[in-house]
PDB file of N, CA, C, O and CB in Angstrom:
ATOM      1  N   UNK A   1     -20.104  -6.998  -9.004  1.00  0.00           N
ATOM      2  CA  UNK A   1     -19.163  -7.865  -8.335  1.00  0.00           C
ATOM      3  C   UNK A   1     -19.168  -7.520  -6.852  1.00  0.00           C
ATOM      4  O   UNK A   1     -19.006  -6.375  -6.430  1.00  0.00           O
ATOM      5  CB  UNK A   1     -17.742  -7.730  -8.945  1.00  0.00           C
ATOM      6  N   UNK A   2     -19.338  -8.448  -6.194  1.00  0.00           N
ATOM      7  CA  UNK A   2     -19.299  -8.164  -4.372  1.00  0.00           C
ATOM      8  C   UNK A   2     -18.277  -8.430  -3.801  1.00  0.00           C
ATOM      9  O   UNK A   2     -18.060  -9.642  -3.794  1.00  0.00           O
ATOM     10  CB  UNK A   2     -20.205  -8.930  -3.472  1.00  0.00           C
ATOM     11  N   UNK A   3     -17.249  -7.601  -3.116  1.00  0.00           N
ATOM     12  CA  UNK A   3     -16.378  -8.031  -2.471  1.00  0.00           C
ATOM     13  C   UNK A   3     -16.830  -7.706  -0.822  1.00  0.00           C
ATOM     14  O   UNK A   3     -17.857  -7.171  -0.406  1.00  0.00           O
ATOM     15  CB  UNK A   3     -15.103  -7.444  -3.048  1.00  0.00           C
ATOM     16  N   UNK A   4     -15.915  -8.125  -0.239  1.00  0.00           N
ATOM     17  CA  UNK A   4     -16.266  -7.829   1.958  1.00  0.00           C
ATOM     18  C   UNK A   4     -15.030  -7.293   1.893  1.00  0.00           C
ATOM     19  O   UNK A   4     -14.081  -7.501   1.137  1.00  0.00           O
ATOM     20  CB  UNK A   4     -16.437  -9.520   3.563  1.00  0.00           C
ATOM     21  N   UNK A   5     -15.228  -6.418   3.003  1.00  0.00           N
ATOM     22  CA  UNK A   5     -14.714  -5.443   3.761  1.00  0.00           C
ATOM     23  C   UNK A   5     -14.089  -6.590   4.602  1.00  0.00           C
ATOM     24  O   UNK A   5     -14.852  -7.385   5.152  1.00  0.00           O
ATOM     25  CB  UNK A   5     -15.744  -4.293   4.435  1.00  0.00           C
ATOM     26  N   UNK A   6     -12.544  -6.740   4.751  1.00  0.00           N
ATOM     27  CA  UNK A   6     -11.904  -7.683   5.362  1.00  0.00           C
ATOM     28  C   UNK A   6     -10.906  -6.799   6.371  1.00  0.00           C
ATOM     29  O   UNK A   6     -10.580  -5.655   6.055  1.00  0.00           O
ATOM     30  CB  UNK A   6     -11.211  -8.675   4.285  1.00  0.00           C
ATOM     31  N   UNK A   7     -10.426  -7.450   7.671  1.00  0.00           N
ATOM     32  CA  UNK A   7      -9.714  -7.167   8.660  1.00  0.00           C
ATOM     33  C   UNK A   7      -8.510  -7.366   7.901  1.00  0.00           C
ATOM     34  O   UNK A   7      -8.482  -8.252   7.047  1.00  0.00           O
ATOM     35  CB  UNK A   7      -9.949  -7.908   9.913  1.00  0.00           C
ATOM     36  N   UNK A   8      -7.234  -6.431   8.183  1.00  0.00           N
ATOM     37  CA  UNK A   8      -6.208  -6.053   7.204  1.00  0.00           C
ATOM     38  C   UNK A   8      -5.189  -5.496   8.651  1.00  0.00           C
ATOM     39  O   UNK A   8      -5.123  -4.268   8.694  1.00  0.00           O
ATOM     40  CB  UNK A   8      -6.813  -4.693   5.757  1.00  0.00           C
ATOM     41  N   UNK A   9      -4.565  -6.083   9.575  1.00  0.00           N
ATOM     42  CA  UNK A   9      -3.510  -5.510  10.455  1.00  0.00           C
ATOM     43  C   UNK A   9      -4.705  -4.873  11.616  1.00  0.00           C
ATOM     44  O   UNK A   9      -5.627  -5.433  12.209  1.00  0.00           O
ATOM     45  CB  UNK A   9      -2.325  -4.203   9.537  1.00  0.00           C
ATOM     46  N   UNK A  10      -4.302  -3.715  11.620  1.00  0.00           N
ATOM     47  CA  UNK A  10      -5.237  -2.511  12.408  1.00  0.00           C
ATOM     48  C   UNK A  10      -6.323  -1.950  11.630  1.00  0.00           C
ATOM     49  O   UNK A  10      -7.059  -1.109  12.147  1.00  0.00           O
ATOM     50  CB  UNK A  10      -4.378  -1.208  12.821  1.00  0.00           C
ATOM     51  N   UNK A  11      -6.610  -2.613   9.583  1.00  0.00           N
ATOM     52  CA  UNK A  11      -7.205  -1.424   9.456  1.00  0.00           C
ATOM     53  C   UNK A  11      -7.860  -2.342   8.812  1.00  0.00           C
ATOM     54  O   UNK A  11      -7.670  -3.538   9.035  1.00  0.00           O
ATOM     55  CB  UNK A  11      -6.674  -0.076   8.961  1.00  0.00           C
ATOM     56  N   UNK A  12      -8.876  -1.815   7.765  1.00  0.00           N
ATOM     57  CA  UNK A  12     -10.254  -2.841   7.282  1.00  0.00           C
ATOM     58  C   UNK A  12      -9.964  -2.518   5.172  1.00  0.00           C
ATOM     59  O   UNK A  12      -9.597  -1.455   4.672  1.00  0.00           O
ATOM     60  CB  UNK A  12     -12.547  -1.824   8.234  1.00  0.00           C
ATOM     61  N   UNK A  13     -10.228  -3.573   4.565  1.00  0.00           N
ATOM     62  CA  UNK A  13      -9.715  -3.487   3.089  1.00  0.00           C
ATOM     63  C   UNK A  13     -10.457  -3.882   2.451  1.00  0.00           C
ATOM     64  O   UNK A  13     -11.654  -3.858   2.740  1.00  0.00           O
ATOM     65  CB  UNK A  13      -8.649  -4.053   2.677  1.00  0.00           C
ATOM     66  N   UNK A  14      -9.997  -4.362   1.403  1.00  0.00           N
ATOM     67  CA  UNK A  14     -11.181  -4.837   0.345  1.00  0.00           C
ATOM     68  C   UNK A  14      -9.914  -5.888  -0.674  1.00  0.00           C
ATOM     69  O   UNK A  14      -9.137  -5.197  -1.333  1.00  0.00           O
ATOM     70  CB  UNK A  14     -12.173  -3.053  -0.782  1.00  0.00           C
ATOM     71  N   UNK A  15      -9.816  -6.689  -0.733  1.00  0.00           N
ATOM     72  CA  UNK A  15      -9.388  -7.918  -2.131  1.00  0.00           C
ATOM     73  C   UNK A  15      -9.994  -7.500  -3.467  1.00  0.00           C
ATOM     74  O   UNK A  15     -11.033  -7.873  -4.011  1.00  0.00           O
ATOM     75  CB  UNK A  15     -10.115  -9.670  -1.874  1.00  0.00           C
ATOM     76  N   UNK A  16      -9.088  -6.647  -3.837  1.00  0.00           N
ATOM     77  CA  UNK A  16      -9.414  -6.489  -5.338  1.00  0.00           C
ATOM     78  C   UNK A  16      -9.628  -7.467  -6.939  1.00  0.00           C
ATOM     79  O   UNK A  16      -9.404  -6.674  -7.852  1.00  0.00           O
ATOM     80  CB  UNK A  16      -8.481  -5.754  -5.531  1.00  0.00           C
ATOM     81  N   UNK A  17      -9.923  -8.662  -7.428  1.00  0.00           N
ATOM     82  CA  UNK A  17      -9.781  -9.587  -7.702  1.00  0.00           C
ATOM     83  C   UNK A  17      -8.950  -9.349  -9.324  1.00  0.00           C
ATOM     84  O   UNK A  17      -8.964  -8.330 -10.014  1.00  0.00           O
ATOM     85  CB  UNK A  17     -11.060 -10.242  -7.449  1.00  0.00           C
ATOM     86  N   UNK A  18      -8.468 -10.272  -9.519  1.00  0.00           N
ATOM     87  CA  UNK A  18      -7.063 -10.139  -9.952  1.00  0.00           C
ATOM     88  C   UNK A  18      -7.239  -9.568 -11.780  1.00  0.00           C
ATOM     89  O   UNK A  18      -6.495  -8.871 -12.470  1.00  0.00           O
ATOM     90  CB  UNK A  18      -6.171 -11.913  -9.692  1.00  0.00           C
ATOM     91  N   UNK A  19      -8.491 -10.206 -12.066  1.00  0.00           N
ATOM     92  CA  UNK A  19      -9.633  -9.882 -13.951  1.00  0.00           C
ATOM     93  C   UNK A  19      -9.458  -8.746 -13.444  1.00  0.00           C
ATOM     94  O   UNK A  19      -8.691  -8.285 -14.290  1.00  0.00           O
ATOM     95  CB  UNK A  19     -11.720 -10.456 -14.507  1.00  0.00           C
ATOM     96  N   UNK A  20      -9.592  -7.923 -12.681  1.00  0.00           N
ATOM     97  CA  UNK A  20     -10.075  -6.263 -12.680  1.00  0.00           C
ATOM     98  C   UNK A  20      -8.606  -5.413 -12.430  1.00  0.00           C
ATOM     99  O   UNK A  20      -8.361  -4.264 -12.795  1.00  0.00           O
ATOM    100  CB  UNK A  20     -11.385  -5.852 -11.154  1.00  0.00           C
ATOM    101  N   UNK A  21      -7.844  -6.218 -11.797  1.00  0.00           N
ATOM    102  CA  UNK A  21      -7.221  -5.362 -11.776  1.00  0.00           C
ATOM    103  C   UNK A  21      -6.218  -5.473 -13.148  1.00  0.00           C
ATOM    104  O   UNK A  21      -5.666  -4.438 -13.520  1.00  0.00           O
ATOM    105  CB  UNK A  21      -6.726  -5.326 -10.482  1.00  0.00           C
ATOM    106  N   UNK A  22      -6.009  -6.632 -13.834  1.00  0.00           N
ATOM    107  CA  UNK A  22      -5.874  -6.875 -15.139  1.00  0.00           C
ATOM    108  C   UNK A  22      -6.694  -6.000 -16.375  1.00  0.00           C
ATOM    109  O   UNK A  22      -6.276  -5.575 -17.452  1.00  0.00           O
ATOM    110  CB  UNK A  22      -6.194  -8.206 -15.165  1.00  0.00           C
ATOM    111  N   UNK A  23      -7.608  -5.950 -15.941  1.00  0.00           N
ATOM    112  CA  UNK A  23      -8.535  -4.789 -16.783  1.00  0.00           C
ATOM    113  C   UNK A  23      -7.892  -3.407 -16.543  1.00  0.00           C
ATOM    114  O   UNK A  23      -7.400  -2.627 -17.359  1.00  0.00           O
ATOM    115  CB  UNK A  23     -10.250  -4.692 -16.208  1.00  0.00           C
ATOM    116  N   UNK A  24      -7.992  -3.338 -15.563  1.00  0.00           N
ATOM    117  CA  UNK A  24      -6.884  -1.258 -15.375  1.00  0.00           C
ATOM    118  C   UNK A  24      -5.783  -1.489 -15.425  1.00  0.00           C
ATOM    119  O   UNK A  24      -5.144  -0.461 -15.198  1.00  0.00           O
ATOM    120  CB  UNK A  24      -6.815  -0.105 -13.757  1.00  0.00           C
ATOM    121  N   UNK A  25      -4.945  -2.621 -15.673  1.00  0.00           N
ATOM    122  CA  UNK A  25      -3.578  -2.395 -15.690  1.00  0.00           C
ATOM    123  C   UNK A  25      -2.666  -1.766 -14.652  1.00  0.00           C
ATOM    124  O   UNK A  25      -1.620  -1.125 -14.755  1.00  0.00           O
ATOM    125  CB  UNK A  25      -3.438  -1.771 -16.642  1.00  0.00           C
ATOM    126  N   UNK A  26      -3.614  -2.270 -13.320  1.00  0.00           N
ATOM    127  CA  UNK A  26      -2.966  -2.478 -12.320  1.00  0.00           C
ATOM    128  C   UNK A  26      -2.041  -3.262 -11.441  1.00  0.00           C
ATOM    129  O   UNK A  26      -2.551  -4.367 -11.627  1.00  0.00           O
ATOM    130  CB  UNK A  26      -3.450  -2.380 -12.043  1.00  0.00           C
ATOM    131  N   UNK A  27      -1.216  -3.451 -10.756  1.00  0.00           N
ATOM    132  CA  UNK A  27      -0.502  -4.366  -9.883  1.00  0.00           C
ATOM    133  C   UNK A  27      -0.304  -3.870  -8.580  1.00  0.00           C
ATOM    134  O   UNK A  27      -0.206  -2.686  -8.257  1.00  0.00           O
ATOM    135  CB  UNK A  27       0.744  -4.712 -10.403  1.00  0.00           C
ATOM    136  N   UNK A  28      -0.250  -4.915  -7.817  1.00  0.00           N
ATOM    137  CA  UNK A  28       0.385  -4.552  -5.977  1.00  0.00           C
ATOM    138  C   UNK A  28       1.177  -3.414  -6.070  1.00  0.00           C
ATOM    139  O   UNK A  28       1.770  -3.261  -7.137  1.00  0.00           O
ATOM    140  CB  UNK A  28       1.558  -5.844  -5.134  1.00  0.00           C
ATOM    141  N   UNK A  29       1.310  -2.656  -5.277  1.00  0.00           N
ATOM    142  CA  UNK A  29       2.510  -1.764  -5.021  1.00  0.00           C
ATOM    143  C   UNK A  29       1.968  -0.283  -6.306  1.00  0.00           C
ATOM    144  O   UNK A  29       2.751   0.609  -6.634  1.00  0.00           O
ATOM    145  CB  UNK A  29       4.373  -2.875  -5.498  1.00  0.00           C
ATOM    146  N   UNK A  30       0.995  -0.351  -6.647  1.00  0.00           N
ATOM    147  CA  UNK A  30      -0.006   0.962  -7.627  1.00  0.00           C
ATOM    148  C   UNK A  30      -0.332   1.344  -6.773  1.00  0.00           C
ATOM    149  O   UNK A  30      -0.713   0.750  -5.764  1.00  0.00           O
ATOM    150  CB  UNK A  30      -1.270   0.816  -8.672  1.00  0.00           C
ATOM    151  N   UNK A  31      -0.226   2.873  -7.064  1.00  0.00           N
ATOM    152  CA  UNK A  31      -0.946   4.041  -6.473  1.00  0.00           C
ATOM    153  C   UNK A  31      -2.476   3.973  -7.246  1.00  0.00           C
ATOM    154  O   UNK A  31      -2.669   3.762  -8.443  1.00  0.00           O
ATOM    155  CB  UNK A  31      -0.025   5.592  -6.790  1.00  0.00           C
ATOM    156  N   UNK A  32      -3.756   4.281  -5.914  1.00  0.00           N
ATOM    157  CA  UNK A  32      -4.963   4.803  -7.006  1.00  0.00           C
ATOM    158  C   UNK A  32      -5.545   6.015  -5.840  1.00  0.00           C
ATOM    159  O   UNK A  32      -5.317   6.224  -4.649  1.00  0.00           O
ATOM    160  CB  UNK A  32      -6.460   3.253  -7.582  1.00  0.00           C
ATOM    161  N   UNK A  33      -6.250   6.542  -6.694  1.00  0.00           N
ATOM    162  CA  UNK A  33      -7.134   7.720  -5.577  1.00  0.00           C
ATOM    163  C   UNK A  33      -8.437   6.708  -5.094  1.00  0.00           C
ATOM    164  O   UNK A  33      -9.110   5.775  -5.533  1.00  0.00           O
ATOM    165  CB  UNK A  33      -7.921   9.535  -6.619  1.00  0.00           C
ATOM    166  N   UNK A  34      -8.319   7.459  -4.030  1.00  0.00           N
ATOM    167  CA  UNK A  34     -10.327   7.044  -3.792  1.00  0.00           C
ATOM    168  C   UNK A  34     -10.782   7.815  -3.511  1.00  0.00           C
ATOM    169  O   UNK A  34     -10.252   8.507  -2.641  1.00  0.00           O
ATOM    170  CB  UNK A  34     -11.047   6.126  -2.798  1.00  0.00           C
ATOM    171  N   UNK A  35     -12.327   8.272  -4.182  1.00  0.00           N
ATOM    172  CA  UNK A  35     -12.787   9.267  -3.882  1.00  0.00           C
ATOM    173  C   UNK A  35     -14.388   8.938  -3.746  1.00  0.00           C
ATOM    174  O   UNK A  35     -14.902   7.980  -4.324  1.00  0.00           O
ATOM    175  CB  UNK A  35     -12.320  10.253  -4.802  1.00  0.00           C
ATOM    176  N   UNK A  36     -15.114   9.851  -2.909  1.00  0.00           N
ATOM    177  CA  UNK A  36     -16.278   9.521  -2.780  1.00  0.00           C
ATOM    178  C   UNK A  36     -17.161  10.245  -3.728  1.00  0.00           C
ATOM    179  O   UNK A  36     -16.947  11.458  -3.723  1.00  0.00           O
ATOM    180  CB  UNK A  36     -16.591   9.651  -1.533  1.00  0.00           C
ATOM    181  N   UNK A  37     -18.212   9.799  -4.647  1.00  0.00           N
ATOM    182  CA  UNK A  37     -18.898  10.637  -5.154  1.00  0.00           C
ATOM    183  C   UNK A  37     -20.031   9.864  -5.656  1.00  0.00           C
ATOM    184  O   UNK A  37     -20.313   8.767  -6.137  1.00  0.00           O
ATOM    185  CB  UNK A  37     -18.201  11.396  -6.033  1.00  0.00           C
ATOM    186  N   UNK A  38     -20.718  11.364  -5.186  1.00  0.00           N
ATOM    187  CA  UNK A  38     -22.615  10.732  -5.487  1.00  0.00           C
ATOM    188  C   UNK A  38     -22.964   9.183  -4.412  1.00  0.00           C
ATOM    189  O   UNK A  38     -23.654   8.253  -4.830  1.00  0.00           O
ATOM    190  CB  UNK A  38     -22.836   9.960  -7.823  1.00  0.00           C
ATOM    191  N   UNK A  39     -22.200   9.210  -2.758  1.00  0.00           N
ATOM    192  CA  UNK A  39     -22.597   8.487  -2.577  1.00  0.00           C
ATOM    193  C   UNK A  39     -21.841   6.886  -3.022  1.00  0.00           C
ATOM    194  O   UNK A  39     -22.413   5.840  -2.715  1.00  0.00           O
ATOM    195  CB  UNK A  39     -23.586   8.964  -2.923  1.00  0.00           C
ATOM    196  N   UNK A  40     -20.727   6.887  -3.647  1.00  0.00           N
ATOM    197  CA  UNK A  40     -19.834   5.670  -3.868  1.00  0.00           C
ATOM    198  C   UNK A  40     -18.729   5.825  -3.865  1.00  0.00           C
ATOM    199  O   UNK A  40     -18.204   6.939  -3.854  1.00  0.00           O
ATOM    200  CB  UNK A  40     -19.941   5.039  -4.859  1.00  0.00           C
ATOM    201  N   UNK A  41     -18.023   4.575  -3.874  1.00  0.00           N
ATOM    202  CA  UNK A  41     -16.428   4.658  -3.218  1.00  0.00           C
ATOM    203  C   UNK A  41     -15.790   4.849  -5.053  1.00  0.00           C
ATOM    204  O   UNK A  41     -16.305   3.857  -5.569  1.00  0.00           O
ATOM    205  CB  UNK A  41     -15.705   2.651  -2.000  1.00  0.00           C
ATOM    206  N   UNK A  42     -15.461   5.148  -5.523  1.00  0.00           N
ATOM    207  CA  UNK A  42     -14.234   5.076  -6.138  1.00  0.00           C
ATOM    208  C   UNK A  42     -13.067   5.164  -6.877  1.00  0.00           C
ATOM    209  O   UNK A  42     -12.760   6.284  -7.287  1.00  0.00           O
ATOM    210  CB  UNK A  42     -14.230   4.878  -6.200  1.00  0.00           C
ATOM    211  N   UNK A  43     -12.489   4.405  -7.087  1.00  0.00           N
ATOM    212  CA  UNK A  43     -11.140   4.095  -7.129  1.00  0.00           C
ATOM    213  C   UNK A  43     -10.761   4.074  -8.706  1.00  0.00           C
ATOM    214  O   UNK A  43     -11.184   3.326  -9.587  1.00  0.00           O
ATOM    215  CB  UNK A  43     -10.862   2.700  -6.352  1.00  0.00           C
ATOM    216  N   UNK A  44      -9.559   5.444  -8.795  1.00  0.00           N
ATOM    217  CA  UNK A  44      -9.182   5.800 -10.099  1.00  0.00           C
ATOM    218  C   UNK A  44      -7.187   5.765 -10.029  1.00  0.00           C
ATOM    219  O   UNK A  44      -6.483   6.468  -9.304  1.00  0.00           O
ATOM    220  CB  UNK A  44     -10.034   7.552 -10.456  1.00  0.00           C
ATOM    221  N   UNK A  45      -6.786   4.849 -10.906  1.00  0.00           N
ATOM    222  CA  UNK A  45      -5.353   4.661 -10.903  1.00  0.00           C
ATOM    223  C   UNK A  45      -4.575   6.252 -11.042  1.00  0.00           C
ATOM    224  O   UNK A  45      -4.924   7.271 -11.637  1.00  0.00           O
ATOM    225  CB  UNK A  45      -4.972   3.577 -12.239  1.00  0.00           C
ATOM    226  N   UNK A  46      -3.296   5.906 -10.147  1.00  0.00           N
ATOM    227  CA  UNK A  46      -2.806   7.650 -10.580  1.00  0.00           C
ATOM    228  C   UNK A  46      -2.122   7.328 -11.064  1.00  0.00           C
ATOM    229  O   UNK A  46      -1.790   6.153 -10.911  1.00  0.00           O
ATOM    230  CB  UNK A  46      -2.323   8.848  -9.777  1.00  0.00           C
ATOM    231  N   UNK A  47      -1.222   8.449 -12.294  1.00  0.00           N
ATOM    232  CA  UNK A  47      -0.299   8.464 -12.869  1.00  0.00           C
ATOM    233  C   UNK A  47       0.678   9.148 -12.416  1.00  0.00           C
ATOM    234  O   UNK A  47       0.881  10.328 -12.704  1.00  0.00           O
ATOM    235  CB  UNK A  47      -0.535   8.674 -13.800  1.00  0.00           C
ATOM    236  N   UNK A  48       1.615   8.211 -11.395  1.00  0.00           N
ATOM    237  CA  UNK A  48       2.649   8.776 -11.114  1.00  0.00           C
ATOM    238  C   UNK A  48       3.905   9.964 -11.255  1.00  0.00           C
ATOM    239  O   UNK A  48       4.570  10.706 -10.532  1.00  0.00           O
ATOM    240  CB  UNK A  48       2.798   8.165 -11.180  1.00  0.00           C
ATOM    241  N   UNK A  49       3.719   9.550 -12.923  1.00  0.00           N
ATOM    242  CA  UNK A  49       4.592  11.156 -13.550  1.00  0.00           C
ATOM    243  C   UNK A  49       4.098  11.991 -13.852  1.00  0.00           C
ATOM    244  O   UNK A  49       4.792  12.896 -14.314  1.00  0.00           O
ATOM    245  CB  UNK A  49       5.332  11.283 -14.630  1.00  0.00           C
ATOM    246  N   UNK A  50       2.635  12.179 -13.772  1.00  0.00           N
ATOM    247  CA  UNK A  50       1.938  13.109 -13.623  1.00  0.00           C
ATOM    248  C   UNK A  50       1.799  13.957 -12.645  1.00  0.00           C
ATOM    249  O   UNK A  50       1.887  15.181 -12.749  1.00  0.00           O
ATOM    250  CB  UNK A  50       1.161  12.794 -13.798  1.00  0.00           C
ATOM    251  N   UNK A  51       1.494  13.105 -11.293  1.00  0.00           N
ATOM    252  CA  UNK A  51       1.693  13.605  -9.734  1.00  0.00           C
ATOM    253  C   UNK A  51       3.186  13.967  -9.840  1.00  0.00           C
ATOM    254  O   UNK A  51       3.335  15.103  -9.391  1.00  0.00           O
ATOM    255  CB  UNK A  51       1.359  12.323  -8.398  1.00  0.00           C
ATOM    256  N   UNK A  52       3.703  13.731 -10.028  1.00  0.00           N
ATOM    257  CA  UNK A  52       5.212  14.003  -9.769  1.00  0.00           C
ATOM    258  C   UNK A  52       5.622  15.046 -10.297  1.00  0.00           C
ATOM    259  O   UNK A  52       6.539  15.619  -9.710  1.00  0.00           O
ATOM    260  CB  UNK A  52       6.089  13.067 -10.188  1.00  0.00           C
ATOM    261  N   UNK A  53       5.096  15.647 -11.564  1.00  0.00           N
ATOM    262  CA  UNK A  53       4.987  16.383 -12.034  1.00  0.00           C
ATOM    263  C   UNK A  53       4.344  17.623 -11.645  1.00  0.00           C
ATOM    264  O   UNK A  53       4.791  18.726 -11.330  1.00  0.00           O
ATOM    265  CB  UNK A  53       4.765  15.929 -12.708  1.00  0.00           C
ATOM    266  N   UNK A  54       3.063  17.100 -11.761  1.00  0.00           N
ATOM    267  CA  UNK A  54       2.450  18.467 -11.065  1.00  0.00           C
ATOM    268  C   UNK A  54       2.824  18.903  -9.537  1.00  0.00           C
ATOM    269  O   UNK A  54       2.387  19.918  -8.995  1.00  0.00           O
ATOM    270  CB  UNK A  54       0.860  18.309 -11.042  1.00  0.00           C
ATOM    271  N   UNK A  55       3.467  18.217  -9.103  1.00  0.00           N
ATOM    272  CA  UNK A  55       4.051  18.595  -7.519  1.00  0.00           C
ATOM    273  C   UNK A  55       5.393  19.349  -7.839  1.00  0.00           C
ATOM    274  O   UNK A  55       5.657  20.203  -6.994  1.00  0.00           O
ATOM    275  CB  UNK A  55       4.424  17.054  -6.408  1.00  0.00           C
ATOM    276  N   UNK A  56       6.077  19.261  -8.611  1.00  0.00           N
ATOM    277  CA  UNK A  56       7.289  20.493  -9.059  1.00  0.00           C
ATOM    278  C   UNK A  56       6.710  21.666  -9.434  1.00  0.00           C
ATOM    279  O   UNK A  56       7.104  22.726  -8.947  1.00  0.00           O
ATOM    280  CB  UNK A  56       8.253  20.144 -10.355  1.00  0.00           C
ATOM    281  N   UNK A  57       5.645  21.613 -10.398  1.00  0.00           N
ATOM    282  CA  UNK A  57       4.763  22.675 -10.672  1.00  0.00           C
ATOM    283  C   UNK A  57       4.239  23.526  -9.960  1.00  0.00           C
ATOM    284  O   UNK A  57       4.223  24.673 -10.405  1.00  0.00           O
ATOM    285  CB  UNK A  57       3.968  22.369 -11.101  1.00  0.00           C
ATOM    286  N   UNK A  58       3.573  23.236  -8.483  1.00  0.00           N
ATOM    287  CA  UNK A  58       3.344  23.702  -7.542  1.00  0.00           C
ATOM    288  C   UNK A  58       4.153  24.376  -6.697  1.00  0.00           C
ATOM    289  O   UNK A  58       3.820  25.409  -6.116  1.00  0.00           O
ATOM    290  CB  UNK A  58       2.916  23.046  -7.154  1.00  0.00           C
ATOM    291  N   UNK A  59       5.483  23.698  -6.575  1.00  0.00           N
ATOM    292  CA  UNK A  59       6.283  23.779  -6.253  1.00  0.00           C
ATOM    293  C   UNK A  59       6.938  25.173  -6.384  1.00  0.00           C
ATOM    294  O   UNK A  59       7.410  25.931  -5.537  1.00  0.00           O
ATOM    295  CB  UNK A  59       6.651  22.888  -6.617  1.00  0.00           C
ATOM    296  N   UNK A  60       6.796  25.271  -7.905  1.00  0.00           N
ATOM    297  CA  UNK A  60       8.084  26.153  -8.553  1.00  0.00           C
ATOM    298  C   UNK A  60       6.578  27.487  -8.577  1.00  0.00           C
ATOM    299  O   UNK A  60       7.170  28.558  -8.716  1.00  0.00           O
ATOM    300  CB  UNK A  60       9.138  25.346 -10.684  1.00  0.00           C
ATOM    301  N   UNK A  61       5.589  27.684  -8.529  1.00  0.00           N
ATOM    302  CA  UNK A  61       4.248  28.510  -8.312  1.00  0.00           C
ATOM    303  C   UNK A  61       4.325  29.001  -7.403  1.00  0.00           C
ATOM    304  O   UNK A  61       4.263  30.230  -7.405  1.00  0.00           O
ATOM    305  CB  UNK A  61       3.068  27.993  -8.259  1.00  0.00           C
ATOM    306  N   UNK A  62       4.481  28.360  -6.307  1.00  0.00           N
ATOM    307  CA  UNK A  62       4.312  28.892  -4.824  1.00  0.00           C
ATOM    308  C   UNK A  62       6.049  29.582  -4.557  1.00  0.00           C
ATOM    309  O   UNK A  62       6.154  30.548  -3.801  1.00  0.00           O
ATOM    310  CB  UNK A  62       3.790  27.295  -3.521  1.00  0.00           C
ATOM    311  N   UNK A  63       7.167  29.065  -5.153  1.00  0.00           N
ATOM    312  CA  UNK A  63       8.424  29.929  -5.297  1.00  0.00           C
ATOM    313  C   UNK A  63       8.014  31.551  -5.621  1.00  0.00           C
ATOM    314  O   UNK A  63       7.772  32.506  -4.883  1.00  0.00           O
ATOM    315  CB  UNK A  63       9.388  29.271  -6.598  1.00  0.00           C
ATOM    316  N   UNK A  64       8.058  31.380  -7.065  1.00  0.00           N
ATOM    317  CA  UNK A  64       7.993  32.280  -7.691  1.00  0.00           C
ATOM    318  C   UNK A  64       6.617  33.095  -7.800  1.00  0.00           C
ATOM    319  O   UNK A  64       6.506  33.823  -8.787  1.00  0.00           O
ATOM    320  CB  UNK A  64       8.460  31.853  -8.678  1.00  0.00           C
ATOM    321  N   UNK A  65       5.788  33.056  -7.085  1.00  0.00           N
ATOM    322  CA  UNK A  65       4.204  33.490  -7.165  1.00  0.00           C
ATOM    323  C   UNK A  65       4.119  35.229  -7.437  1.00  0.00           C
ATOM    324  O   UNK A  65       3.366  35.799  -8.226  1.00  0.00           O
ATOM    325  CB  UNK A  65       3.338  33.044  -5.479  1.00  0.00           C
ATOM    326  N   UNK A  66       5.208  35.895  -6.460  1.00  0.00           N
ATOM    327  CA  UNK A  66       4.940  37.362  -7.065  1.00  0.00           C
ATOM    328  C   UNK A  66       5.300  37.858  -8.644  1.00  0.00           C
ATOM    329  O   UNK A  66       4.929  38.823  -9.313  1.00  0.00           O
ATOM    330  CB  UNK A  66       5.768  38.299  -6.169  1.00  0.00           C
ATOM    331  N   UNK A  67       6.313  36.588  -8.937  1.00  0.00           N
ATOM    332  CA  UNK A  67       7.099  37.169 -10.439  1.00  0.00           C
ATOM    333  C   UNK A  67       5.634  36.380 -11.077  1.00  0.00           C
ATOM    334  O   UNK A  67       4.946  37.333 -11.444  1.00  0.00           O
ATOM    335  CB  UNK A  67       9.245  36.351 -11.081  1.00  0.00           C
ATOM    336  N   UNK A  68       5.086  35.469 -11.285  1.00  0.00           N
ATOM    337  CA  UNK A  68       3.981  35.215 -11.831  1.00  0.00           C
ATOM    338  C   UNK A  68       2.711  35.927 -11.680  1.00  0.00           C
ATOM    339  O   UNK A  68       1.955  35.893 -12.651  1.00  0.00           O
ATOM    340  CB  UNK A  68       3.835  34.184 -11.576  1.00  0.00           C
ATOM    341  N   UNK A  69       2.316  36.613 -10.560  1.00  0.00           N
ATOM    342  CA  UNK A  69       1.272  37.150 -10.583  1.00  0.00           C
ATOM    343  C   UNK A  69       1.571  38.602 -11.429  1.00  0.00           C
ATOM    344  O   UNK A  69       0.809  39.056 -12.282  1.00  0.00           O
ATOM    345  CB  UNK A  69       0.762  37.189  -9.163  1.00  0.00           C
ATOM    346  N   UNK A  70       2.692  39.146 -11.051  1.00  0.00           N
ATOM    347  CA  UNK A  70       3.436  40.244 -12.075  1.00  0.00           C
ATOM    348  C   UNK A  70       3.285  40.070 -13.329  1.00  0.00           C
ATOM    349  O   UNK A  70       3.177  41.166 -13.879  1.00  0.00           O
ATOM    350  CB  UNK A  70       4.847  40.328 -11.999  1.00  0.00           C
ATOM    351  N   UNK A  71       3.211  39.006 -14.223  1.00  0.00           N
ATOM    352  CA  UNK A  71       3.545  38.567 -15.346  1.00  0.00           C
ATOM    353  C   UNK A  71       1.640  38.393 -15.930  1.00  0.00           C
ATOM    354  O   UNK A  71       1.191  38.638 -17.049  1.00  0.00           O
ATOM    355  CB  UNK A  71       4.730  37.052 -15.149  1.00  0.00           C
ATOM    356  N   UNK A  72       0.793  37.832 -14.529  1.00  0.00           N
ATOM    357  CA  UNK A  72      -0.143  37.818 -15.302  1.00  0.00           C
ATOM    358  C   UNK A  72      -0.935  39.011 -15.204  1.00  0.00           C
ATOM    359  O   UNK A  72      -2.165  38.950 -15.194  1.00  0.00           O
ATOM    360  CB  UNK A  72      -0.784  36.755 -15.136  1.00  0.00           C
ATOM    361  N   UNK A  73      -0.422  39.888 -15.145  1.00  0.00           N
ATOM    362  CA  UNK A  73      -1.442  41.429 -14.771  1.00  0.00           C
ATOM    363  C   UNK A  73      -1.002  41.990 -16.546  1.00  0.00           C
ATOM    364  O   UNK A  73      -1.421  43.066 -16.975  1.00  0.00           O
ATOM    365  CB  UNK A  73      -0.542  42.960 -12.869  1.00  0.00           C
TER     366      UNK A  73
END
């Protein structure tokens, strides 16, 4: 499927067409990653309560890091 690289405000985008994003069970206003690999663009939906999640996790790691590193010795 070919899409163009379209002028978007100040910045440059892409029109995702509407079958595909129906296929991932995506909508406007979705978070996705983009990532480059092997040379291609892409684009994997995030799971919000996941990120959200693992960002308390981190969170509460980087708190408590000496009582955890204590714990894993």
């Amino acid at each position: 499927m070919n899409v163009a690289i379209r002028k978007i405000g100040n910045s440059e985008g892409i029109i995702i067409p509407k079958e595909v994003l129906d296929r991932m069970g995506l909508k406007a206003g979705d978070n996705v990653n983009l990532a480059e690999e092997a040379g291609q663009l892409v684009l994997k939906p995030i799971d919000d309560d996941f990120a959200r999640q693992l960002e308390h996790a981190e969170r509460f790691m980087d708190k408590y890091k000496v009582a955890l590193k204590k714990l894993a010795e």
